[in-house]
N, CA, C and O of each residue as an XYZ file, in Angstrom:
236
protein
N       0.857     -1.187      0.000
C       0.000      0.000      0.000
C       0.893      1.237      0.000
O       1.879      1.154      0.731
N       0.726      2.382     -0.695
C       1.209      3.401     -0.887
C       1.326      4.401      0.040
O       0.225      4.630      0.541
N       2.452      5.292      0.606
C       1.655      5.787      1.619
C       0.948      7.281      1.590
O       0.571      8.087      2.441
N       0.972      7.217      0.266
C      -0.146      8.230     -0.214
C      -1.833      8.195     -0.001
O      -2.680      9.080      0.115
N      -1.876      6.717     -0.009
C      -3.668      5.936      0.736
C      -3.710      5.801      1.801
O      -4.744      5.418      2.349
N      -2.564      6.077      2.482
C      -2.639      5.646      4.794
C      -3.392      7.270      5.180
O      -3.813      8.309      4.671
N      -3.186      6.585      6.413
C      -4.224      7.492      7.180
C      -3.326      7.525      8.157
O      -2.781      6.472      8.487
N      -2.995      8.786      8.824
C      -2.110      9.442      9.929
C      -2.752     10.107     10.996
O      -3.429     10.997     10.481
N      -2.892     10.125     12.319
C      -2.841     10.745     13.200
C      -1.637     12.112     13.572
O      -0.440     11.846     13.677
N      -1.938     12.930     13.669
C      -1.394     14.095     13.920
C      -1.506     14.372     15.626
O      -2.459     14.902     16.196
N      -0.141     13.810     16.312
C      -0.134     14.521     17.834
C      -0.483     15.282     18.608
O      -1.181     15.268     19.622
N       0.465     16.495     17.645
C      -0.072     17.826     18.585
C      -1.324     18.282     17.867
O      -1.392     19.393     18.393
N      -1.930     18.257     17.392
C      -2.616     18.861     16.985
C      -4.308     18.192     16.844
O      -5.329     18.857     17.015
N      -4.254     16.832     16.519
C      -5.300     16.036     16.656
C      -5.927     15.651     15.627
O      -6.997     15.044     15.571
N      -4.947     16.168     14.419
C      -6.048     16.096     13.135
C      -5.240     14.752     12.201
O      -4.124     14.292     12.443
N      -6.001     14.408     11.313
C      -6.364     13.653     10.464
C      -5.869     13.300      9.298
O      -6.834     13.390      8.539
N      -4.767     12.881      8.562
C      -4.085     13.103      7.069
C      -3.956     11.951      6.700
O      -3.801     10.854      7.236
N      -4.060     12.436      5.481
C      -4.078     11.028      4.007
C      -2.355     11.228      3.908
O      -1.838     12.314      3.643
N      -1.950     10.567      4.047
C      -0.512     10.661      3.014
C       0.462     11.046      4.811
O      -0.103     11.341      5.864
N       2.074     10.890      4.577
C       2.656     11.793      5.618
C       2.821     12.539      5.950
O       3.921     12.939      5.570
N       2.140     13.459      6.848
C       2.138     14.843      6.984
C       3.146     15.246      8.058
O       3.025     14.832      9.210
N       4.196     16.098      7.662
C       4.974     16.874      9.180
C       6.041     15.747      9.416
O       6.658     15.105      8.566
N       6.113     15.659     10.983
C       7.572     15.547     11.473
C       6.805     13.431     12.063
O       5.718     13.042     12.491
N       7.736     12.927     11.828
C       7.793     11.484     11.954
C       7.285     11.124     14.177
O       6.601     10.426     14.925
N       8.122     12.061     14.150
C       7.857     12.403     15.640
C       6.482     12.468     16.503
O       6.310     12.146     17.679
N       5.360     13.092     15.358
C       4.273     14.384     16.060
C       3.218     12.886     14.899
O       2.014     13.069     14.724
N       3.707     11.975     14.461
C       2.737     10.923     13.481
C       2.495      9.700     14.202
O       3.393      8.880     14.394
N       1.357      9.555     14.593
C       0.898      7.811     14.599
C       0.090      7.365     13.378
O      -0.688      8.094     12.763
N       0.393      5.936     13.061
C       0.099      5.011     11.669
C       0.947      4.593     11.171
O       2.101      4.876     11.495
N       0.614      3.722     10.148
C      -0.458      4.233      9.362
C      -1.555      3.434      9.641
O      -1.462      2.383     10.277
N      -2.487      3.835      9.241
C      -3.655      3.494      9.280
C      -4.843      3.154      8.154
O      -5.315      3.979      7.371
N      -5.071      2.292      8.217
C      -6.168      1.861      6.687
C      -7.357      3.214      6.153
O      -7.526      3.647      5.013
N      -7.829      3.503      7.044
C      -8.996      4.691      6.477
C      -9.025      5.544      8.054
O      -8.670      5.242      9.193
N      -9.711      6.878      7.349
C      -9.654      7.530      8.386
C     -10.102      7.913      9.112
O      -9.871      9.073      9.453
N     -11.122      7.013      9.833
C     -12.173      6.547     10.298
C     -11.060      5.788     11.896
O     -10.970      5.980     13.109
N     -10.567      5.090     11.060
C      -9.367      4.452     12.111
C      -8.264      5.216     12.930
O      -7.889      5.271     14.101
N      -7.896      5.842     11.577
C      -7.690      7.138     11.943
C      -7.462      8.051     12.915
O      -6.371      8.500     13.266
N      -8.694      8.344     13.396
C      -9.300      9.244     14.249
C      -9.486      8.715     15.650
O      -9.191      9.327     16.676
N     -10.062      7.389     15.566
C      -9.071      6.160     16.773
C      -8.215      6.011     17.060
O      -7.968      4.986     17.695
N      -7.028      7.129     16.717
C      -5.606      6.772     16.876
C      -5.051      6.224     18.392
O      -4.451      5.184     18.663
N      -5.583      7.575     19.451
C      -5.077      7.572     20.348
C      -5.931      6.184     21.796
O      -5.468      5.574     22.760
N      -7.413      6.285     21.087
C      -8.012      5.089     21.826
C      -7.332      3.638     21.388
O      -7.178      2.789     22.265
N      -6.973      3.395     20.177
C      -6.071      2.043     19.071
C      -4.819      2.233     20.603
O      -4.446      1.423     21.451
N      -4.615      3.149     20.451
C      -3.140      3.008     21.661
C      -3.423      2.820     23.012
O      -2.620      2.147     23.660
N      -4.462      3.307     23.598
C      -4.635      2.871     25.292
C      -5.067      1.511     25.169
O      -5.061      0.899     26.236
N      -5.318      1.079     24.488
C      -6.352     -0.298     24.365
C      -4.914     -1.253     24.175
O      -4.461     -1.858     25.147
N      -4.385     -1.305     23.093
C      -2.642     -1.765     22.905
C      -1.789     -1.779     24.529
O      -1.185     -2.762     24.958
N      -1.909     -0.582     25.185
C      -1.131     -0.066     25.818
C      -1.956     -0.801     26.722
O      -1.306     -1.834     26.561
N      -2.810     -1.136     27.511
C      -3.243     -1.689     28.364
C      -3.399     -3.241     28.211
O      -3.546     -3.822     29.286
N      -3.398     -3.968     27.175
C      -3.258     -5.158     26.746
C      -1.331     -5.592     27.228
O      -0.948     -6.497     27.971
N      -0.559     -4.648     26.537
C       0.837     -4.981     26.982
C       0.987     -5.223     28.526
O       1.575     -6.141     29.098
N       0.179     -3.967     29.139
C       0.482     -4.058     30.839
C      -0.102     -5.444     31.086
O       0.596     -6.458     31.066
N      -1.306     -5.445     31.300
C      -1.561     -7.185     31.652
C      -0.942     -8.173     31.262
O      -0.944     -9.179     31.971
N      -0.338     -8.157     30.197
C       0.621     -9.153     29.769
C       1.792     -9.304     30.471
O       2.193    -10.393     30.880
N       2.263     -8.429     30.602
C       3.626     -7.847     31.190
C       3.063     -8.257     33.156
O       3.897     -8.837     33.851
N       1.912     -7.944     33.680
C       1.196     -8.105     34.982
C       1.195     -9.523     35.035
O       1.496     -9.939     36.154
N       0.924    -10.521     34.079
C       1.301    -12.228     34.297
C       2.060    -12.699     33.572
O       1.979    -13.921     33.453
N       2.741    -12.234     33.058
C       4.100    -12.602     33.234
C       5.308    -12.454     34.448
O       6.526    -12.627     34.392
N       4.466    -12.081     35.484
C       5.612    -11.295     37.151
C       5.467    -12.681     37.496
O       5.957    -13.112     38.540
């Protein structure tokens, strides 16, 4: 897939882009549509809380 068709999350700012926008830093994705998109940061607590429990039985 091209990454002219992904879908990016924008950090500081909160918004939404087709293609790579800005600094690699301030980008989460890619992402299939931008719908998903816009889930960026919930896609990550959900990830991010799956690792901890994992990481919680594995002690």
């Amino acid at each position: 897939m091209a990454d002219d068709t992904q879908w990016y999350y924008q950090i500081s700012t909160g918004a939404v882009t087709k293609g790579k926008v800005g600094d690699v830093f301030d980008r989460m994705g890619p992402y299939p549509d931008e719908a998903t998109a816009r889930r960026a940061l919930e896609i990550a607590a959900a990830r991010n809380a799956a690792a901890d429990a994992q990481d919680e039985s594995d002690d």
